[in-house]
C-alpha positions as CSV (number, residue, x, y, z in Angstrom):
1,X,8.9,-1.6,-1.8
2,X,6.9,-4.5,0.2
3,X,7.5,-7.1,2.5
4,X,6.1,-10.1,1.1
5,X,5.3,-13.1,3.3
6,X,3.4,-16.3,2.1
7,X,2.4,-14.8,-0.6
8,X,0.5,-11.7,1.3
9,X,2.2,-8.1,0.7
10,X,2.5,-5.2,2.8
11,X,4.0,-1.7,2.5
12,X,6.7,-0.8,4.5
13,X,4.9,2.6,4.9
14,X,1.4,0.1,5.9
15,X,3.7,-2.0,8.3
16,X,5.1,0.9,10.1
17,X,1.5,2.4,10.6
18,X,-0.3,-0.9,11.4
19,X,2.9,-1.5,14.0
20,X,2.2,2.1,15.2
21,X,-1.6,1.4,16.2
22,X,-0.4,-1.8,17.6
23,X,1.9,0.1,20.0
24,X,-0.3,3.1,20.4
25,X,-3.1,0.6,21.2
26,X,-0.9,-1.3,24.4
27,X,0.8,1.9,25.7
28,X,-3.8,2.9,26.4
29,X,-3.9,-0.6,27.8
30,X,-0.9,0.5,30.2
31,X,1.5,-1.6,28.8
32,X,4.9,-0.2,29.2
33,X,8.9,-1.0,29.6
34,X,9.5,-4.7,29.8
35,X,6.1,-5.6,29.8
36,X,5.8,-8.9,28.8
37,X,2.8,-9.3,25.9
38,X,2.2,-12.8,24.5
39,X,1.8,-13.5,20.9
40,X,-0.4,-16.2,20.0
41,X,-0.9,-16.3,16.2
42,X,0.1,-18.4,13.3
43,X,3.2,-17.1,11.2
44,X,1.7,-14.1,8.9
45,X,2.6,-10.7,8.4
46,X,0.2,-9.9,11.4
47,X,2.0,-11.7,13.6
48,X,5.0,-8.9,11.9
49,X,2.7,-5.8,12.9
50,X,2.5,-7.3,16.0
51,X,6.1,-8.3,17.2
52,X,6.6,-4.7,15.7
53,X,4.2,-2.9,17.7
54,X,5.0,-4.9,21.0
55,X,8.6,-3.7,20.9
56,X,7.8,0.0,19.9
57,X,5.7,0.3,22.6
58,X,8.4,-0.7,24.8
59,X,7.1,-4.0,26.2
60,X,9.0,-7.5,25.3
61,X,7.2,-9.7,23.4
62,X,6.6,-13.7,24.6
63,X,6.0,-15.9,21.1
64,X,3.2,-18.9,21.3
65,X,2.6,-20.9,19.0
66,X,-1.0,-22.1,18.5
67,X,0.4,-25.4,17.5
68,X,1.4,-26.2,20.9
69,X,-0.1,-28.4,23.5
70,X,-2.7,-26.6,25.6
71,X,-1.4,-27.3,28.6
72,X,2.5,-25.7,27.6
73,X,0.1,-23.0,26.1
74,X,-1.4,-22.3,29.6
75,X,1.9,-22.1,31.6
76,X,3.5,-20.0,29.5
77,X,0.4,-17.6,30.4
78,X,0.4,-17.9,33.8
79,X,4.0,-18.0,33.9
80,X,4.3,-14.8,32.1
81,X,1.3,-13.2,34.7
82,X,0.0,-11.8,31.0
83,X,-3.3,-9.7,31.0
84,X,-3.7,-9.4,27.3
85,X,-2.6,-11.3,24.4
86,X,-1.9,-10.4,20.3
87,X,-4.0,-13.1,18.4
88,X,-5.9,-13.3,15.3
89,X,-9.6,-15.1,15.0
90,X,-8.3,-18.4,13.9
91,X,-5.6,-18.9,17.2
92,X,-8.5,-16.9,19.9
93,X,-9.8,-20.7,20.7
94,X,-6.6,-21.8,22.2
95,X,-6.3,-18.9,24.8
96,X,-9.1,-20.3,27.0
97,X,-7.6,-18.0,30.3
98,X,-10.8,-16.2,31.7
99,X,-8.6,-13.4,33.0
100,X,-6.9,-12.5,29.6
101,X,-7.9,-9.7,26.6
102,X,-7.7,-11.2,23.7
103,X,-6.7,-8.2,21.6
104,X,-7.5,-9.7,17.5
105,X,-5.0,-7.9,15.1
106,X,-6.5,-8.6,12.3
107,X,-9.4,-6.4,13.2
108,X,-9.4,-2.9,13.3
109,X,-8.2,-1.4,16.6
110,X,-9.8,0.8,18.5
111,X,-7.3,3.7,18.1
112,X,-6.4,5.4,15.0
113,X,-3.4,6.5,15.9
114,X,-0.8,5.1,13.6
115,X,2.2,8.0,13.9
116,X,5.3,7.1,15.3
117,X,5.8,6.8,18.9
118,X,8.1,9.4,20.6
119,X,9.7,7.5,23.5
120,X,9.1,4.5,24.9
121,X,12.4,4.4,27.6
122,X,14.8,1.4,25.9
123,X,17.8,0.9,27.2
124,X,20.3,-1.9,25.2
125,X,19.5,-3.7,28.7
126,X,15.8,-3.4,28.6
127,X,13.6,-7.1,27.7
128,X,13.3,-7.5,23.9
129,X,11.5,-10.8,24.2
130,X,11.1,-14.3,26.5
131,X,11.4,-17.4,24.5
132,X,10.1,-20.6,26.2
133,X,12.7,-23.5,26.1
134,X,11.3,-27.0,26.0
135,X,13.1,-27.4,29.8
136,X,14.7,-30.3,31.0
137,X,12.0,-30.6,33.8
138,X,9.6,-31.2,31.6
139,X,8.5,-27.3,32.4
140,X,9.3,-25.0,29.9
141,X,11.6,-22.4,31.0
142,X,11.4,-18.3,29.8
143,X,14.7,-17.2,28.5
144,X,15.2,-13.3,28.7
145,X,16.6,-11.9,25.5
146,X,17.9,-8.4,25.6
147,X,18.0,-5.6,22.9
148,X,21.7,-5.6,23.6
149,X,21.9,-9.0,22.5
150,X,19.8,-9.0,19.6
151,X,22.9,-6.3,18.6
152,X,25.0,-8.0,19.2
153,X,23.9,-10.9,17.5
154,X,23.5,-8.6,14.1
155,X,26.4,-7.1,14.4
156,X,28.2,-11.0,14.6
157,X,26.2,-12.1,11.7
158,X,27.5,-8.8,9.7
159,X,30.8,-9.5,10.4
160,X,30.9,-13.0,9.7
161,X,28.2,-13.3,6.6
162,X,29.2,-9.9,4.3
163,X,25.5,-8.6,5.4
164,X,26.0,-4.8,4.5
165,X,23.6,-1.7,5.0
166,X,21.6,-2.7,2.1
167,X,21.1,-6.2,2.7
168,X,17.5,-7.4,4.4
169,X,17.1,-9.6,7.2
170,X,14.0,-9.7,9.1
């Protein structure tokens, strides 16, 4: 079985490992709970391994999407006090912040670990993710999302849509 995503394929076995390096890879960078790690890459199944290994290794993970403005790119950096950031090679030219490492998934990382973490201190109130609304100050505003509500919100669409053990939802 594979997750398929514009036409590219992955294992689940390959996405759990490549997630595993991912995390393995932030916890040595000193990322930890609630940490907030930016995402800066165009829809792919790297930008999968990466949500993936940002939440194992306990940090929260901050979408970007390279098609926006510079300028709502660069506040939602400094607003999120971010000292690294998941990219891939083709999104690395909008993340012009001198201060940031820009940490390219789609290369090979420096660690080889790939095993499942063992504990990374979540809590059902502990950050999942920040998504930045479009603000009606012109500013876009972080909202903080917790694992408890991303439960919740499966648990709704279970009850409400038939979605059983061995449907898929990603």
């Amino acid at each position: 079985t594979a997750v398929v995503y514009q036409n590219a394929q992955i294992t689940y076995k390959q996405l759990n490992e490549r997630s595993n390096q991912v995390a393995h890879y932030l916890q040595s960078k000193g990322v930890t709970t609630e940490t907030l790690v930016p995402i800066c890459i165009e829809r792919s199944i790297e930008m999968i391994v990466g949500i993936l290994g940002i939440l194992k290794s306990g940090a929260a993970y901050v979408p970007i999407d390279p098609q926006y403005p510079q300028d709502r790119i660069d506040y939602m950096l400094e607003d999120t006090n971010a000292k690294l950031v998941l990219t891939d090679t083709a999104s690395k030219s909008k993340l012009n912040q001198k201060h940031l490492e820009l940490v390219d998934i789609t290369k090979a990382l420096p660690t080889k670990q790939s095993n499942n973490l063992t504990s990374n201190n979540l809590t059902s109130n502990s950050l999942a993710y920040v998504i930045y609304t479009s603000g009606s100050t012109g500013r876009p505003k972080g909202v903080m999302v917790e694992h408890g509500s991303v439960i919740n919100l499966l648990q709704s669409i279970g009850l409400n849509t038939g979605f059983t053990q061995e449907s898929s939802l990603l």
